[in-house]
C-alpha positions in Angstrom: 221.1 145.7 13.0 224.2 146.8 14.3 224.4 144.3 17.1 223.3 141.0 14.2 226.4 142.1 12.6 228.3 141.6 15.6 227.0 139.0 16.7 227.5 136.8 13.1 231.4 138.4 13.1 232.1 136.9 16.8 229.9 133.6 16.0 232.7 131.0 16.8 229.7 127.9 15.9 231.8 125.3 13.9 235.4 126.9 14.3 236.8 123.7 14.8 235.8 122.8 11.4 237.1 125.5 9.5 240.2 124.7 8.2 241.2 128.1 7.2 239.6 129.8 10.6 236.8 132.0 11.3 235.8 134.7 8.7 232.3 134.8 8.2 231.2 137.0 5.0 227.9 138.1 4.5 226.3 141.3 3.9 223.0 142.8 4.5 220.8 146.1 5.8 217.2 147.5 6.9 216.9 148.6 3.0 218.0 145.7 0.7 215.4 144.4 -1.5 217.2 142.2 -3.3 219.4 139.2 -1.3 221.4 136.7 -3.0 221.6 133.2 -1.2 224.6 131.3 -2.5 226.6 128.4 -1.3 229.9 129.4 1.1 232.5 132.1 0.3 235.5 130.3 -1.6 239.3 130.9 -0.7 239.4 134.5 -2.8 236.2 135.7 -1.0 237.5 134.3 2.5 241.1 136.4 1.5 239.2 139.3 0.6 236.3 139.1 3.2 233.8 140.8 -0.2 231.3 138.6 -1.1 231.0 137.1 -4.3 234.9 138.7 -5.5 235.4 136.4 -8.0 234.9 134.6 -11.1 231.7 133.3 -9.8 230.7 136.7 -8.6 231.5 137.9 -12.4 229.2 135.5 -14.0 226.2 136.3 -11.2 226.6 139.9 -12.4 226.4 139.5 -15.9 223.5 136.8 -15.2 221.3 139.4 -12.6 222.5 142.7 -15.0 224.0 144.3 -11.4 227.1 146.1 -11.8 230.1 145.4 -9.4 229.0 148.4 -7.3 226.0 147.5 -6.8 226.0 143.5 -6.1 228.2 145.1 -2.8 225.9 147.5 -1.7 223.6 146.3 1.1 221.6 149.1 1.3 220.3 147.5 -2.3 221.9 143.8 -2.3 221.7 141.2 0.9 223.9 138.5 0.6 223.5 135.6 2.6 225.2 132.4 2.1 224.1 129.2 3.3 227.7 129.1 5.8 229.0 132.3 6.0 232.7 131.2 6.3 235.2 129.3 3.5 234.7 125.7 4.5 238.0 124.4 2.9 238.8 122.2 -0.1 237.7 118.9 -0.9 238.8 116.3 -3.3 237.3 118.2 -6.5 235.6 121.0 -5.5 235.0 123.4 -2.1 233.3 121.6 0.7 229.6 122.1 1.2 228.1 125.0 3.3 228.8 124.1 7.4 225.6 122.7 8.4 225.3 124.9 11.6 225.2 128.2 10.3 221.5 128.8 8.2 219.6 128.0 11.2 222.0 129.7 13.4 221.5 132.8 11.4 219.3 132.9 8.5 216.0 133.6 10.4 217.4 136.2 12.3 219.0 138.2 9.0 215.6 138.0 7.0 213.7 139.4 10.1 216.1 142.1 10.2 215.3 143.2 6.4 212.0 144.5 4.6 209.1 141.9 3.5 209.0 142.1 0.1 212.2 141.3 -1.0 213.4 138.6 -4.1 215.6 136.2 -3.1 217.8 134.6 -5.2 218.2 130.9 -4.5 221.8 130.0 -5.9 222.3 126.6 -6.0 221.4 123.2 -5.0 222.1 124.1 -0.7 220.5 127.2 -1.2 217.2 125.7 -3.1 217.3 122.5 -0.5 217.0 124.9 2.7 214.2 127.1 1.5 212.3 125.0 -0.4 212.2 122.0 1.5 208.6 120.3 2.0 207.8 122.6 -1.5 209.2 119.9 -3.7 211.4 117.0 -4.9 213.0 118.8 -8.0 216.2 118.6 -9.1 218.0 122.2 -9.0 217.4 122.2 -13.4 213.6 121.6 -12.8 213.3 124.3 -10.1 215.3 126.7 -12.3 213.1 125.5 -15.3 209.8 126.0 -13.2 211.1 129.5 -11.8 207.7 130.9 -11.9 206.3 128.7 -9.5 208.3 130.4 -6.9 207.2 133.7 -7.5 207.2 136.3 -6.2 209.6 135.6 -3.2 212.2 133.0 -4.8 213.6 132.8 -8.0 216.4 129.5 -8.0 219.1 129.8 -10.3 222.2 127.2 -10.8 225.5 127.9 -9.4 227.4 130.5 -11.6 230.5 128.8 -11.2 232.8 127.5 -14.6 230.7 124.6 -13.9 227.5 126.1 -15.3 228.9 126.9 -19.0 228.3 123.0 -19.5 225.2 123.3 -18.0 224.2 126.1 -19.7 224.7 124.4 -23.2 222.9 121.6 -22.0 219.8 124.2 -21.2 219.9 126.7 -23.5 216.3 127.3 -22.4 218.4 129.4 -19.1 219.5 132.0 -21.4 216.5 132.8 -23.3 213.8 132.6 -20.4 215.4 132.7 -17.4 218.1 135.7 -17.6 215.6 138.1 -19.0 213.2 137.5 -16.3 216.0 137.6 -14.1 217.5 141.1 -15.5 213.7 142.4 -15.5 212.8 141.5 -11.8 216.0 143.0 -10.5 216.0 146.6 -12.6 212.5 147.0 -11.3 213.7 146.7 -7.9 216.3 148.8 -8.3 214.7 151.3 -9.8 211.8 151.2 -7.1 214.8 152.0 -4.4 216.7 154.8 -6.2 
């Protein structure tokens, strides 16, 4: 395990695309039940080098029911995004995930943690990687048909500002999906305690 982390914080893969240079951010152990696969850390996360320390990471907390402490402790909480380091701004939003780093990485990370984990698919990258050949769905119909993932992937939308629109438009999110969310995740916490 030691020598994966290593490895990912000396991976120098698509350096000359970064823009802001090479910090990759991810965070995982032989224990965590639970891992959370997002997009790419933003500019705060890149700064701080936590994942999820911002007001995206907020929102997922207040989504999954996981205090601060415990969305950052990977002996509970993998996270894995789909490119480990900030890819830089674009016109209206960050740039998508670097390309290079899920197969890179992703295969060797999940070998390194227990079988029966949940993993949270966040966002449209996240949901396209892992659940390729499964379906067509847009990100809404795989969030809407959640349970059809079960028990290994449970998709959720971004939690960026950009969902509260979303989220009006689906109130069907809050009612259904959260609770099973919140339910899933206490149980595996509480299973590890």
């Amino acid at each position: 395990m030691t020598d994966l982390h290593r490895a990912i914080a000396a991976c120098r893969l698509c350096e000359a695309f970064l823009p802001h240079g090479v910090r990759p951010v991810v965070q995982f152990s032989a224990t965590s039940r639970l891992v959370i696969v997002g997009q790419a850390p933003g500019s705060k996360v890149h700064a701080s080098g936590i994942p999820w320390n911002d007001a995206s990471g907020a929102r997922l907390c207040e989504w999954t029911g996981l205090s601060h402490e415990d969305l950052h402790d990977p002996a509970h909480v993998a996270i894995v995004p789909m490119g480990f380091c900030y890819p830089g701004k674009g016109k209206s939003a960050d740039l998508p995930p670097r390309p290079e780093c899920a197969p890179q990485w992703h295969a060797k990370v999940m070998a390194a943690m227990p079988e029966k984990c949940l993993t949270l698919l966040v966002g449209s990258h996240a949901q396209g990687y892992y659940l390729r050949g499964r379906d067509r769905l847009s990100m809404t119909d795989r969030v809407r048909n959640f349970t059809a993932y079960a028990p290994d992937f449970l998709p959720l939308p971004h939690p960026s500002w950009r969902s509260t629109i979303w989220m009006r438009q689906n109130p069907w999110f809050e009612s259904t999906v959260l609770p099973h969310l919140r339910e899933r995740i206490a149980g595996i916490l509480q299973g590890i305690r």
